[in-house]
PDBQT receptor file of N, H, CA, C and O in Angstrom, charges set to zero:
ATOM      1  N   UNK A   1       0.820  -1.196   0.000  1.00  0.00    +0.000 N 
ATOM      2  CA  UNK A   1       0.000   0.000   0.000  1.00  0.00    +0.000 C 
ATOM      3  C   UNK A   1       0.867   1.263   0.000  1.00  0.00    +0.000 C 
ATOM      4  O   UNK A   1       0.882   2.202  -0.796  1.00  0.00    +0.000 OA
ATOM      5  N   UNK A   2       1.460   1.072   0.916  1.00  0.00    +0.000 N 
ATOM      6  H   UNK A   2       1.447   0.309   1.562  1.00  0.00    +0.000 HD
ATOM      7  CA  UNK A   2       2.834   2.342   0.817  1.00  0.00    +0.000 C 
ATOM      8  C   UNK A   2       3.834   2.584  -0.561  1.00  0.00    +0.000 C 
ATOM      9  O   UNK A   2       4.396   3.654  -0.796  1.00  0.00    +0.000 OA
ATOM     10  N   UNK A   3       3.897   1.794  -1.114  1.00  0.00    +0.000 N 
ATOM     11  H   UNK A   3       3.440   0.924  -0.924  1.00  0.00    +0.000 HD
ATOM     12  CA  UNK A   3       4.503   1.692  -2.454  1.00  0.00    +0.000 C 
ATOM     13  C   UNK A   3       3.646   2.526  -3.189  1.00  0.00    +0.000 C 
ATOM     14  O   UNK A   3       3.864   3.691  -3.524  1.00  0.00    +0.000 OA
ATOM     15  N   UNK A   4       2.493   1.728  -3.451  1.00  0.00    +0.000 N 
ATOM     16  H   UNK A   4       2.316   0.782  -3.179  1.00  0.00    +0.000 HD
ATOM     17  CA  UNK A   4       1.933   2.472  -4.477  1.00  0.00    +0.000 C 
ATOM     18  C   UNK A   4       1.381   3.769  -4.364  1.00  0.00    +0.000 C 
ATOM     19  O   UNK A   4       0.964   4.312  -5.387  1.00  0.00    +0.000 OA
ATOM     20  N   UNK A   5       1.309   4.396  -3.178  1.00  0.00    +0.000 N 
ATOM     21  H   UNK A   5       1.648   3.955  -2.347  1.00  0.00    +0.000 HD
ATOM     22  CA  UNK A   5       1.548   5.757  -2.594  1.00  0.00    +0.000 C 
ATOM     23  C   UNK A   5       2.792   6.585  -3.361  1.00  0.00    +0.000 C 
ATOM     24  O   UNK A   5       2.786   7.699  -3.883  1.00  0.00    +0.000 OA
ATOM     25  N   UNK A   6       3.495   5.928  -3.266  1.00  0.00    +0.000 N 
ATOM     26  H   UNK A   6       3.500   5.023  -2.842  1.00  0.00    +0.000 HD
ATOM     27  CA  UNK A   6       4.637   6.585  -3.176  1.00  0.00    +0.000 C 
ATOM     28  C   UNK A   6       4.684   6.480  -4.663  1.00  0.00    +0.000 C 
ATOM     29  O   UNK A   6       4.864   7.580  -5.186  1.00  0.00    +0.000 OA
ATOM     30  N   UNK A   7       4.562   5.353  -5.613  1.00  0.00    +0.000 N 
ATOM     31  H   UNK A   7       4.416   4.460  -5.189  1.00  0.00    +0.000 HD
ATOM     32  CA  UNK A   7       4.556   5.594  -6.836  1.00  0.00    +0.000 C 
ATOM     33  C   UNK A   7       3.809   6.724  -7.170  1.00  0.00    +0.000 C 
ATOM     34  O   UNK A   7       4.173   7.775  -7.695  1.00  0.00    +0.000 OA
ATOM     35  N   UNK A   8       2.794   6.383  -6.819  1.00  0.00    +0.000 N 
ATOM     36  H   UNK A   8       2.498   5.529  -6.392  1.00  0.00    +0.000 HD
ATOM     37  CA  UNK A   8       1.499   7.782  -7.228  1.00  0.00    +0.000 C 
ATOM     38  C   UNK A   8       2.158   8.867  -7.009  1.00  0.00    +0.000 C 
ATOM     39  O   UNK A   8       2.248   9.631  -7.969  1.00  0.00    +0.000 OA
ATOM     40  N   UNK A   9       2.678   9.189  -5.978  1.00  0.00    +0.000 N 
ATOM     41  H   UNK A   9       2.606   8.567  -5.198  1.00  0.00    +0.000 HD
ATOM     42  CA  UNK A   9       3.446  10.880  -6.089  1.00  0.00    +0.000 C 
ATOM     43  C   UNK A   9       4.141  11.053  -6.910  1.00  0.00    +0.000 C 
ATOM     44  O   UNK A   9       4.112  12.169  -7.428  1.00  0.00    +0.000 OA
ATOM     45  N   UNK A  10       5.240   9.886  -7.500  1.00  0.00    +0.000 N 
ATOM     46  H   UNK A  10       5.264   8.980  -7.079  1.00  0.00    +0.000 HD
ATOM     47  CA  UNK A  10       6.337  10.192  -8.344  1.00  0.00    +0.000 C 
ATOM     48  C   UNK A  10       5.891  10.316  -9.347  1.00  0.00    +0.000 C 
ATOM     49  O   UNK A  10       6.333  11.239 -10.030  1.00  0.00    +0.000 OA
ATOM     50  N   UNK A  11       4.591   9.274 -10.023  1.00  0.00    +0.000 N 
ATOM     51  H   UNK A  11       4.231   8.524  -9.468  1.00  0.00    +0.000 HD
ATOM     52  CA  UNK A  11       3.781   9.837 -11.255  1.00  0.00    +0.000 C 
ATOM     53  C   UNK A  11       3.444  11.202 -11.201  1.00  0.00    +0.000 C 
ATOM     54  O   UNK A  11       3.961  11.752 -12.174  1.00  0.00    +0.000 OA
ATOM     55  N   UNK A  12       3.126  11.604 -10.853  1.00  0.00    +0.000 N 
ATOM     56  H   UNK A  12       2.706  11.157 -10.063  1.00  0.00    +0.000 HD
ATOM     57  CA  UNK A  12       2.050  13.082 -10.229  1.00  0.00    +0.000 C 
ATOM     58  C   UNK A  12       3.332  14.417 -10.240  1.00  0.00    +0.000 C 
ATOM     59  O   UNK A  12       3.071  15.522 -10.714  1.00  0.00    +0.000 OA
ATOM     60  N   UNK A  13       4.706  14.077  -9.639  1.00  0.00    +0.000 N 
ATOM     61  H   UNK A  13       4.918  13.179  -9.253  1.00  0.00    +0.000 HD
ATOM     62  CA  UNK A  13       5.494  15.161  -9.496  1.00  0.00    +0.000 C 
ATOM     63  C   UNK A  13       6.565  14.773 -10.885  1.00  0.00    +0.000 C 
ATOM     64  O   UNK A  13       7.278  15.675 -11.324  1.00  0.00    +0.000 OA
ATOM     65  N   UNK A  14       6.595  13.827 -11.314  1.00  0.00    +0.000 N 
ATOM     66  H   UNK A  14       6.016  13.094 -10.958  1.00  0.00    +0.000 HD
ATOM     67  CA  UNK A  14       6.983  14.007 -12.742  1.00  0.00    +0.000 C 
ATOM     68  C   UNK A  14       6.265  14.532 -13.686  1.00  0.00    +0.000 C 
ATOM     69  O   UNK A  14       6.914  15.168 -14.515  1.00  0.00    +0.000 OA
ATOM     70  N   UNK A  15       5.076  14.476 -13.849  1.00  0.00    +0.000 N 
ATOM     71  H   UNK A  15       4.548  13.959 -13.175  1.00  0.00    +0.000 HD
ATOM     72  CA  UNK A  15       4.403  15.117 -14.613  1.00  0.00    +0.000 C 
ATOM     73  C   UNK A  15       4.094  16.481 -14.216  1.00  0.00    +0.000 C 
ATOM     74  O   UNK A  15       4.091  17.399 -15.035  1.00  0.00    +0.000 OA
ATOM     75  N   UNK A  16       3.835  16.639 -12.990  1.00  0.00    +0.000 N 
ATOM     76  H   UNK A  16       3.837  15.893 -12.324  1.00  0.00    +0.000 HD
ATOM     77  CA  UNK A  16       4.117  18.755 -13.122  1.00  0.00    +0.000 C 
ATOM     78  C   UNK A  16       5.690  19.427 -13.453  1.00  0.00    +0.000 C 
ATOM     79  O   UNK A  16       5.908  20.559 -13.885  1.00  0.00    +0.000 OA
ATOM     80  N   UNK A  17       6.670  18.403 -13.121  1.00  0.00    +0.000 N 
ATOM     81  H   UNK A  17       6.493  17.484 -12.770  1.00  0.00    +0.000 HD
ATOM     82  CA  UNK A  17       7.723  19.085 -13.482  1.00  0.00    +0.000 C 
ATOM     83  C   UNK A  17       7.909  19.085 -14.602  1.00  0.00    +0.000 C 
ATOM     84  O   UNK A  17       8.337  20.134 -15.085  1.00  0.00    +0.000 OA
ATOM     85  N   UNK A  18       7.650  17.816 -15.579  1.00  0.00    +0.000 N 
ATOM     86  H   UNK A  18       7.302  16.964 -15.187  1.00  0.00    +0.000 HD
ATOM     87  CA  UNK A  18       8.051  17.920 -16.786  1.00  0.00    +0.000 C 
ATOM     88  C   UNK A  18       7.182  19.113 -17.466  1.00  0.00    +0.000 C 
ATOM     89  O   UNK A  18       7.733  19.679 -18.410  1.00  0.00    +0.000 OA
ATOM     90  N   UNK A  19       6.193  19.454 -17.183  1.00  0.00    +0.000 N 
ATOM     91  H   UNK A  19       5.745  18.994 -16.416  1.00  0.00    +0.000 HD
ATOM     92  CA  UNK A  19       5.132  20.307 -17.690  1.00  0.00    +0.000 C 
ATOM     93  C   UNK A  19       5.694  21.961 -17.194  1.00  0.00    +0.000 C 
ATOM     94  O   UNK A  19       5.709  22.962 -17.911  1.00  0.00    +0.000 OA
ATOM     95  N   UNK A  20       6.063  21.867 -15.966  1.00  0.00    +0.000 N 
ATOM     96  H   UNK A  20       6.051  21.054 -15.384  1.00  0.00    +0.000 HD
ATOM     97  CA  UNK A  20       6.586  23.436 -15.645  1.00  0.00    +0.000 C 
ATOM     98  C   UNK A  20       7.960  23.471 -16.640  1.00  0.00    +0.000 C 
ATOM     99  O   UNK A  20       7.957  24.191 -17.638  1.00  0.00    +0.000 OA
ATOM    100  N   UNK A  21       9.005  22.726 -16.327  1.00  0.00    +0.000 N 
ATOM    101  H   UNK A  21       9.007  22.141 -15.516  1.00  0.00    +0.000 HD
ATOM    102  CA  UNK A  21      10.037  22.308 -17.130  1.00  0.00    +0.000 C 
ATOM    103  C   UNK A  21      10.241  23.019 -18.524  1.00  0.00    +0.000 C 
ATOM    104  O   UNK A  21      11.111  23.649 -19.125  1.00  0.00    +0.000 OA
ATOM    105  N   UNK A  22       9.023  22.588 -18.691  1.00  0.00    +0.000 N 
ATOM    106  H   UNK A  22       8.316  22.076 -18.203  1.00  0.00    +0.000 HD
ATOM    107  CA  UNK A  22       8.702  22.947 -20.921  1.00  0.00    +0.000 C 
ATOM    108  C   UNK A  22       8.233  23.893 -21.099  1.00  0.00    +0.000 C 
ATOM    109  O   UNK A  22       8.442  24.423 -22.190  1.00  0.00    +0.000 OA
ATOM    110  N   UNK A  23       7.362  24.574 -20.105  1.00  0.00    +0.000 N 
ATOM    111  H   UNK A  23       7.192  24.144 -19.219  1.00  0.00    +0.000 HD
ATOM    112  CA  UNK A  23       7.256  25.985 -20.513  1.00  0.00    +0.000 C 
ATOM    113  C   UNK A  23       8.246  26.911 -20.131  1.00  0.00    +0.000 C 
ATOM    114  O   UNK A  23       8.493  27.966 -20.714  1.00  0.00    +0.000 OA
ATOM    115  N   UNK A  24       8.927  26.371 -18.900  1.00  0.00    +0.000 N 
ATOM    116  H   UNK A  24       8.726  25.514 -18.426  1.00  0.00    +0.000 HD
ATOM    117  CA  UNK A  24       9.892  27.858 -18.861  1.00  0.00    +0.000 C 
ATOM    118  C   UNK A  24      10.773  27.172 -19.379  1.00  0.00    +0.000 C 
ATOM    119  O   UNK A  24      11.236  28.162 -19.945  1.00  0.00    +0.000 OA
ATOM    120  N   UNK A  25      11.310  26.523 -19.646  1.00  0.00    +0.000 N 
ATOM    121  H   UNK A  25      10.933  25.719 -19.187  1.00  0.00    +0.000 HD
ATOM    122  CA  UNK A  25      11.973  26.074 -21.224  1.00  0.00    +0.000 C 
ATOM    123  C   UNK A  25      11.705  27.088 -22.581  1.00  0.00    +0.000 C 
ATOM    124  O   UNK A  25      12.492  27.810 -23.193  1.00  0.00    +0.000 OA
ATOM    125  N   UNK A  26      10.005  26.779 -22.809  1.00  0.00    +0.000 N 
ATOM    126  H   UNK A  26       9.365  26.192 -22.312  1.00  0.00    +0.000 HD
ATOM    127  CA  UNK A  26       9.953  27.630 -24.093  1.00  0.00    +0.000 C 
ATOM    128  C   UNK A  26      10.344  29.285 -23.743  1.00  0.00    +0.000 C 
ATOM    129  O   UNK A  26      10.903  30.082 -24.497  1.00  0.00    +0.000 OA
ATOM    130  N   UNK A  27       9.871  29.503 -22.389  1.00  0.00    +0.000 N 
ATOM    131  H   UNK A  27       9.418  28.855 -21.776  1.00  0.00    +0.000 HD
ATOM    132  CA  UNK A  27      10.319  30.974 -22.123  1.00  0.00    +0.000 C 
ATOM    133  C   UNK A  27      11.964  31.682 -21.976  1.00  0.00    +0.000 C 
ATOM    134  O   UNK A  27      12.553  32.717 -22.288  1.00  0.00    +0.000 OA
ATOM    135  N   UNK A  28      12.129  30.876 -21.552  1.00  0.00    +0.000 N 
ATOM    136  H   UNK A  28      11.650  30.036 -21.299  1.00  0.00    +0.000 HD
ATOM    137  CA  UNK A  28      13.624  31.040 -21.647  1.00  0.00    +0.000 C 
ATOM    138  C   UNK A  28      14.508  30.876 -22.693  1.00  0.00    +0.000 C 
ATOM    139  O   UNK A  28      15.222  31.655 -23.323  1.00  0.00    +0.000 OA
ATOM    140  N   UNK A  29      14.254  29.406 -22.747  1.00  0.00    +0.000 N 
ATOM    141  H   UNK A  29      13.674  28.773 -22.235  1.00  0.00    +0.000 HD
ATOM    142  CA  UNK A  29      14.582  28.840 -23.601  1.00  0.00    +0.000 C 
ATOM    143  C   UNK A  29      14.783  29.766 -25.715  1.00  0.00    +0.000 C 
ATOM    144  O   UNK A  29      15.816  29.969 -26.353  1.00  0.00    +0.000 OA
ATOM    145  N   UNK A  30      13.768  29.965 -25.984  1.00  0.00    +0.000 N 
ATOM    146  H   UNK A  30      12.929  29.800 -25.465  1.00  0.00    +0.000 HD
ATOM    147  CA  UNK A  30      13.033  29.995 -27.414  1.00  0.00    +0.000 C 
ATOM    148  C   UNK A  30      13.071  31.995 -26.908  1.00  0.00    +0.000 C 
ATOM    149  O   UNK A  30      13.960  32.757 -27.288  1.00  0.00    +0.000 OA
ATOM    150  N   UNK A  31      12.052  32.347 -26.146  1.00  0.00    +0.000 N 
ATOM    151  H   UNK A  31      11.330  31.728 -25.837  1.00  0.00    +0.000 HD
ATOM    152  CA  UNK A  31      11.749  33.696 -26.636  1.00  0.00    +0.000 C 
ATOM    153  C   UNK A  31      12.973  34.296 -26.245  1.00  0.00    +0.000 C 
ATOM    154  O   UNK A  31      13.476  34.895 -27.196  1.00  0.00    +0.000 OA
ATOM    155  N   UNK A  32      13.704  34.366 -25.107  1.00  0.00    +0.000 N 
ATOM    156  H   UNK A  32      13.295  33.879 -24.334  1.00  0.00    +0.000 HD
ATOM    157  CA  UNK A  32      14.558  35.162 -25.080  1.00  0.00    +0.000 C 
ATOM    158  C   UNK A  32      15.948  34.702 -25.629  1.00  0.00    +0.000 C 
ATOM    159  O   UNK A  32      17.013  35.120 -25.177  1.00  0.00    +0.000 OA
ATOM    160  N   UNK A  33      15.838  33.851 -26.590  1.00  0.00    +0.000 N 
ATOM    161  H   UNK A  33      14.972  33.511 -26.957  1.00  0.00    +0.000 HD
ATOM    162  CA  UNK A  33      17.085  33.586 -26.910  1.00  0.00    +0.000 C 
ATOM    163  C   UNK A  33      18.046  32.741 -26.719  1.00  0.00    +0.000 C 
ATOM    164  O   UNK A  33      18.955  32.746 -27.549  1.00  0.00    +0.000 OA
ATOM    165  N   UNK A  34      18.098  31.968 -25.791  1.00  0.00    +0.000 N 
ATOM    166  H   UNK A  34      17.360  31.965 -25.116  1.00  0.00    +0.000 HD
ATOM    167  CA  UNK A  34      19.051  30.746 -24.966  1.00  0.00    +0.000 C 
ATOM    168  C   UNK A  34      18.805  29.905 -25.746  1.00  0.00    +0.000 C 
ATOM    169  O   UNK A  34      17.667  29.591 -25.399  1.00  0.00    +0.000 OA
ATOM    170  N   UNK A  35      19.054  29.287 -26.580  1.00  0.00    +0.000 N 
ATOM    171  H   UNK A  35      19.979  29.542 -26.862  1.00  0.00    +0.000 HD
ATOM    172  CA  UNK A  35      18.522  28.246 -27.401  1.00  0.00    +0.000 C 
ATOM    173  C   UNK A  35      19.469  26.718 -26.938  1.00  0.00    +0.000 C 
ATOM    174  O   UNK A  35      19.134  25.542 -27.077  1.00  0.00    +0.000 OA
ATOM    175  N   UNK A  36      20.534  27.216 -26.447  1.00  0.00    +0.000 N 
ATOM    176  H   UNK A  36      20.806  28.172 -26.334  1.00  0.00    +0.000 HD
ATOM    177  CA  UNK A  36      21.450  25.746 -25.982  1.00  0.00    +0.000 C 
ATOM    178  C   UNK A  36      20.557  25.838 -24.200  1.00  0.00    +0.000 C 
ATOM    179  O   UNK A  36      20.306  24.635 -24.128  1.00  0.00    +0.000 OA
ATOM    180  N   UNK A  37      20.182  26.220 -23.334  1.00  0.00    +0.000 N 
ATOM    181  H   UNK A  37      20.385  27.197 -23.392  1.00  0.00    +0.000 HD
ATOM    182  CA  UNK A  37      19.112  26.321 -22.585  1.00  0.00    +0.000 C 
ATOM    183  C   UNK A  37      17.662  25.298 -23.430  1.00  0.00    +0.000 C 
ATOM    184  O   UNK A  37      17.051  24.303 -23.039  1.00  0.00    +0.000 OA
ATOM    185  N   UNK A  38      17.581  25.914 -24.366  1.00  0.00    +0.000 N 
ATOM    186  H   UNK A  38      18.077  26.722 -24.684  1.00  0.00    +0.000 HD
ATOM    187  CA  UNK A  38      15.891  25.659 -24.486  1.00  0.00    +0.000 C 
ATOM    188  C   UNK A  38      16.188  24.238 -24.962  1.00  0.00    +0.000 C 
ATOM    189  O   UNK A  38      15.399  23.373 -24.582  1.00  0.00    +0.000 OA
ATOM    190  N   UNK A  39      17.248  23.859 -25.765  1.00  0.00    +0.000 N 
ATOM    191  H   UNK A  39      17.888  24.562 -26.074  1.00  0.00    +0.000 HD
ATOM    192  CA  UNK A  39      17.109  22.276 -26.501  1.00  0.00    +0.000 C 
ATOM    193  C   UNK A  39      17.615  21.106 -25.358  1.00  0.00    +0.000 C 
ATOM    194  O   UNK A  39      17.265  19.929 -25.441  1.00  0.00    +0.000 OA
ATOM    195  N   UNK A  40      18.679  21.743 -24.058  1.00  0.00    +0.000 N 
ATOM    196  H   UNK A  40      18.964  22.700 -23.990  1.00  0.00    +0.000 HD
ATOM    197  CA  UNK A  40      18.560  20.727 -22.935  1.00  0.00    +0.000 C 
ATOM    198  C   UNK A  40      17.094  20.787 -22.208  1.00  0.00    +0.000 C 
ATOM    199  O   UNK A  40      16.575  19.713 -21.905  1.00  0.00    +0.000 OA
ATOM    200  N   UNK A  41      16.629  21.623 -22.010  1.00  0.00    +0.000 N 
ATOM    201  H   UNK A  41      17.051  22.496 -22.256  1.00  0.00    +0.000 HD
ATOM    202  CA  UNK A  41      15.519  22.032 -20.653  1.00  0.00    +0.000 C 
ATOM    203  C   UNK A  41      14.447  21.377 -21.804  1.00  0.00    +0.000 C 
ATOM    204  O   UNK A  41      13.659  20.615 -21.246  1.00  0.00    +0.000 OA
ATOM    205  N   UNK A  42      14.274  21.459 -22.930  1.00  0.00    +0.000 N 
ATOM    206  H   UNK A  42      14.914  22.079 -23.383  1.00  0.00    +0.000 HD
ATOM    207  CA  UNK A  42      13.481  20.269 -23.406  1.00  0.00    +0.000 C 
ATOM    208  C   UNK A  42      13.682  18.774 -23.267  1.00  0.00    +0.000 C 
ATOM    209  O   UNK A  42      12.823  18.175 -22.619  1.00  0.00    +0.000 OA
ATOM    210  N   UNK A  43      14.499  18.212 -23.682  1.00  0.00    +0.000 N 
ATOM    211  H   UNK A  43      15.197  18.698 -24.208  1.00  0.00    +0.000 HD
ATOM    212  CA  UNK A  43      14.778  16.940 -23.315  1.00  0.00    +0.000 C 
ATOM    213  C   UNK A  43      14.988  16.804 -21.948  1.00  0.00    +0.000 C 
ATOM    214  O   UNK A  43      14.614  15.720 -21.502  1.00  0.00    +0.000 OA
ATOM    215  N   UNK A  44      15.425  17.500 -21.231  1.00  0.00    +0.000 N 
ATOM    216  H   UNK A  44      15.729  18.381 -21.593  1.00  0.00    +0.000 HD
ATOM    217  CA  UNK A  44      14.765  16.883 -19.656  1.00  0.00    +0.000 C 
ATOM    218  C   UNK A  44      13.790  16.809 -19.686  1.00  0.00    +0.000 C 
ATOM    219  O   UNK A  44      13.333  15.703 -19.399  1.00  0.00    +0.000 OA
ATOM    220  N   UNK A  45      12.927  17.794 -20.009  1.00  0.00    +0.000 N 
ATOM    221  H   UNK A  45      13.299  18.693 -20.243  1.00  0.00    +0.000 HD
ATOM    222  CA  UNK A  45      11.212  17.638 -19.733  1.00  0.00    +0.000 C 
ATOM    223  C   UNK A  45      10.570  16.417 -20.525  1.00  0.00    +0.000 C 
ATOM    224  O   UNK A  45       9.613  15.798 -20.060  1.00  0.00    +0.000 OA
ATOM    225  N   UNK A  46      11.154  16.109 -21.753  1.00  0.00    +0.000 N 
ATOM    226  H   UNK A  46      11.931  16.612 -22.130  1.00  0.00    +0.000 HD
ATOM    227  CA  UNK A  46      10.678  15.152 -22.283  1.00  0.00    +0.000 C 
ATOM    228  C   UNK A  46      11.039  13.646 -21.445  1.00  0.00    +0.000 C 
ATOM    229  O   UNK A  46      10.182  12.845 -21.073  1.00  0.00    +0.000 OA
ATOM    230  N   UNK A  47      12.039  13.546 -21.322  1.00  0.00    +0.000 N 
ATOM    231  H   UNK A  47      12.736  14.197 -21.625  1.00  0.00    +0.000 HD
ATOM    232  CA  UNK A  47      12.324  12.744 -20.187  1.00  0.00    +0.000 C 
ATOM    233  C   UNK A  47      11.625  12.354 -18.797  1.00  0.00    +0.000 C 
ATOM    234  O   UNK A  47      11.344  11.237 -18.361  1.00  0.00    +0.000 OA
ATOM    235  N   UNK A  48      11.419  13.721 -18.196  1.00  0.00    +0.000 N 
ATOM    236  H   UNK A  48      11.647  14.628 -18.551  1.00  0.00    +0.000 HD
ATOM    237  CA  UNK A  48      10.402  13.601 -17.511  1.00  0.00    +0.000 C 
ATOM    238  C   UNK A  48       9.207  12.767 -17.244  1.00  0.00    +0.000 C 
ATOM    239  O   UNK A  48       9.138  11.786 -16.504  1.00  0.00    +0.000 OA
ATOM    240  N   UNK A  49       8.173  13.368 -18.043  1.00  0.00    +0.000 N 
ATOM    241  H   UNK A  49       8.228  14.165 -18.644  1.00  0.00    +0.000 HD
ATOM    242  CA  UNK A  49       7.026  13.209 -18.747  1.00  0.00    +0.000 C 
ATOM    243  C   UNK A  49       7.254  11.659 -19.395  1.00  0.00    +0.000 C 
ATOM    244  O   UNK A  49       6.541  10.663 -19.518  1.00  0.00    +0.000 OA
ATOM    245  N   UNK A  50       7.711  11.776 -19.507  1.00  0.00    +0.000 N 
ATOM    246  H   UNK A  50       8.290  12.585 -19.407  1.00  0.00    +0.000 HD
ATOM    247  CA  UNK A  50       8.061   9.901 -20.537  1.00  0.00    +0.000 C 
ATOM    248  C   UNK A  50       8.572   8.710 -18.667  1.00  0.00    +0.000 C 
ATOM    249  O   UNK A  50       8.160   7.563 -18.492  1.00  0.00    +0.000 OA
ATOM    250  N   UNK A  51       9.381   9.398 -17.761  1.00  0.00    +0.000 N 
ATOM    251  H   UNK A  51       9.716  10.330 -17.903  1.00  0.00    +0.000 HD
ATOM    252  CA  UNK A  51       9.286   8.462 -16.621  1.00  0.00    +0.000 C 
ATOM    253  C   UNK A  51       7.952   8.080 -15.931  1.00  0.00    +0.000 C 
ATOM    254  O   UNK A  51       7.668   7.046 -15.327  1.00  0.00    +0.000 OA
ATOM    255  N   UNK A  52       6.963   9.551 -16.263  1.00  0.00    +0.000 N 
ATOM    256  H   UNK A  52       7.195  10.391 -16.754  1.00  0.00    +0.000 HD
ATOM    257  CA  UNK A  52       6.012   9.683 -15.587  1.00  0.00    +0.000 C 
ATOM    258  C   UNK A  52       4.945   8.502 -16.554  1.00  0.00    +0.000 C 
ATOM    259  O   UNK A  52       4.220   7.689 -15.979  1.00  0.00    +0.000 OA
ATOM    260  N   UNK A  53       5.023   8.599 -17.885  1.00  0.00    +0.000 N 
ATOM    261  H   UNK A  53       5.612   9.259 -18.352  1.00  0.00    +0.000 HD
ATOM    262  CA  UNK A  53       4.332   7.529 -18.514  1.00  0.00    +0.000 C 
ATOM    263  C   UNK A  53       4.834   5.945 -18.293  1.00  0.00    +0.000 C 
ATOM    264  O   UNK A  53       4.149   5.076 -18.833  1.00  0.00    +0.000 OA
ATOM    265  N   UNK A  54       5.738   5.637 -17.696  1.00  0.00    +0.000 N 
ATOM    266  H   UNK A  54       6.294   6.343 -17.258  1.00  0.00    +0.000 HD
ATOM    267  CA  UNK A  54       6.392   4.673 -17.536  1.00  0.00    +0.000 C 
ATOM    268  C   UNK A  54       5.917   4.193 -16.241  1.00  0.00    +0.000 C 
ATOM    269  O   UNK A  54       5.342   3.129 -16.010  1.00  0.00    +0.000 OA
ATOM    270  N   UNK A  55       6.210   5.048 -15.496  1.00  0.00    +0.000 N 
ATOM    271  H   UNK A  55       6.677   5.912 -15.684  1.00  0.00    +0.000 HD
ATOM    272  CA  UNK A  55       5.240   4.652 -14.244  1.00  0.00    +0.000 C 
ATOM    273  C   UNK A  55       3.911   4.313 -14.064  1.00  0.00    +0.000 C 
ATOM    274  O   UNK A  55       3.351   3.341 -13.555  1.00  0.00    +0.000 OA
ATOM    275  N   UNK A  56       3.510   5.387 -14.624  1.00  0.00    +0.000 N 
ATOM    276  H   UNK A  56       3.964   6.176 -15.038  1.00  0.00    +0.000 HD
ATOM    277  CA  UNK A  56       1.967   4.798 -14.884  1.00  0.00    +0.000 C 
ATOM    278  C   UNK A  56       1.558   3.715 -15.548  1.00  0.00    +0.000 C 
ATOM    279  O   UNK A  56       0.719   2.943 -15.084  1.00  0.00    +0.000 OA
ATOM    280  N   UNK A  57       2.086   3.575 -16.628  1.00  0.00    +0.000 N 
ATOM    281  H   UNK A  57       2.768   4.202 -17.006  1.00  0.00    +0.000 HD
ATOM    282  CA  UNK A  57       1.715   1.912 -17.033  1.00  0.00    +0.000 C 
ATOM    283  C   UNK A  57       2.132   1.171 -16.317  1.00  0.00    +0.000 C 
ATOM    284  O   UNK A  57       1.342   0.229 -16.388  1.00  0.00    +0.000 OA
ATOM    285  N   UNK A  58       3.247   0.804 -15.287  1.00  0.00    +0.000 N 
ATOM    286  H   UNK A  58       3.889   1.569 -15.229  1.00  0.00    +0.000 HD
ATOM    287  CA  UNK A  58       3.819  -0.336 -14.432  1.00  0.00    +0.000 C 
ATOM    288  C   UNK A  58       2.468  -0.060 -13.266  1.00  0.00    +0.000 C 
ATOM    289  O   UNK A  58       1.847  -0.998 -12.767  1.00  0.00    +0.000 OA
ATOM    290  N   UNK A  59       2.233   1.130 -13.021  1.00  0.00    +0.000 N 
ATOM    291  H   UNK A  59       2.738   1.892 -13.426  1.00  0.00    +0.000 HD
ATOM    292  CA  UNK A  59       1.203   1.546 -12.183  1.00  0.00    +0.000 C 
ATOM    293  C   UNK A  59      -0.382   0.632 -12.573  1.00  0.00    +0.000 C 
ATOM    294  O   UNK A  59      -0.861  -0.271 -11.887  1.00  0.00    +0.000 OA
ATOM    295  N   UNK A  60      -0.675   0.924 -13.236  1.00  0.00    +0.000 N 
ATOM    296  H   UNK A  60      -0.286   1.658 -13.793  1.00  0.00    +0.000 HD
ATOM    297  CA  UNK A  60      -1.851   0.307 -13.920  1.00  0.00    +0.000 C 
ATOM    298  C   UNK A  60      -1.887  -1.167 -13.997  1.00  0.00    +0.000 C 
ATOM    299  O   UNK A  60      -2.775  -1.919 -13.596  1.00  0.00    +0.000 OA
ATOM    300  N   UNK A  61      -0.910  -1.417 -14.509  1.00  0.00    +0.000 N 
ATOM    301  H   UNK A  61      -0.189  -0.806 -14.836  1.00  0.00    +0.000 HD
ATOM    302  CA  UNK A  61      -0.424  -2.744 -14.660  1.00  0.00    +0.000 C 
ATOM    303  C   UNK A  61      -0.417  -3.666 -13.195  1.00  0.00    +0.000 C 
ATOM    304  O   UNK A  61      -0.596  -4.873 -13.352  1.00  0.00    +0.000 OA
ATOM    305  N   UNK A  62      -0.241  -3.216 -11.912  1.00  0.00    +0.000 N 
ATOM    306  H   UNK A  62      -0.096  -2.235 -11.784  1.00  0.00    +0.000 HD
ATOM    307  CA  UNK A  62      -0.165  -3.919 -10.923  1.00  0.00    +0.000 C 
ATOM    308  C   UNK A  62      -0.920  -3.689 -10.554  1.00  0.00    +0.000 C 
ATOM    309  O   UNK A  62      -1.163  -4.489  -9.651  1.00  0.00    +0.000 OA
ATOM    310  N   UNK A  63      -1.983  -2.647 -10.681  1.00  0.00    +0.000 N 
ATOM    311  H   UNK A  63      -1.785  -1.997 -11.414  1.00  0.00    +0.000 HD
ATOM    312  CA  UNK A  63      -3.557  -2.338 -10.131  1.00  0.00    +0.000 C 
ATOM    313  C   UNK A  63      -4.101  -3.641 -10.683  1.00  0.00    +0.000 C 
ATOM    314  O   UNK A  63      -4.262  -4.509  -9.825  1.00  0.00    +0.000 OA
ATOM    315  N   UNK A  64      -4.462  -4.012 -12.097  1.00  0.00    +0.000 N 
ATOM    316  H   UNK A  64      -4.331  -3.307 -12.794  1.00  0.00    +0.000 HD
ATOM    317  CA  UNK A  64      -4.884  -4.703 -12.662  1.00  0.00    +0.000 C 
ATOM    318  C   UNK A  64      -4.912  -6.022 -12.200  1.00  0.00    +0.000 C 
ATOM    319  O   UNK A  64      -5.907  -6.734 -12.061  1.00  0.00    +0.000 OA
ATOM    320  N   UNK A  65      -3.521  -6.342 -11.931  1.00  0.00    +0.000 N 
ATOM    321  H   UNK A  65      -2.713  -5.764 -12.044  1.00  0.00    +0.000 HD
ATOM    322  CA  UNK A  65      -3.798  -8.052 -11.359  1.00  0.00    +0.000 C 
ATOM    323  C   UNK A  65      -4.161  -8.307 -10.100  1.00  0.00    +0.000 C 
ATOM    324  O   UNK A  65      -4.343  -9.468  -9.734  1.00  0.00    +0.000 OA
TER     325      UNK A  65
């Protein structure tokens, strides 16, 4: 029970970071110019967001059985 607690947060705080991540990414990143900024601070976020989908299916997946 505690596990999957704890998964659930890490789903949940990967996905707001990857999501805050990418926009001030694009803000930084893209409008003002930083562009070696904006093409790492994207692929972290994509990264992110992609652990957070990873989890969730292993997540789902052990709900299920």
């Amino acid at each position: 029970m505690e596990l999957d607690k704890a998964n659930l947060l890490v789903i949940i705080i990967s996905f707001i970071f990857g999501s805050a991540l990418f926009v001030i990414t694009i803000i930084a990143g893209f409008i003002m110019g930083h562009y070696l900024f904006g093409i790492v601070g994207i692929i972290i976020s994509i990264l992110c967001i992609l652990i957070g989908f990873i989890k969730l299916g292993k997540f789902n997946k052990k709900i299920q059985k």
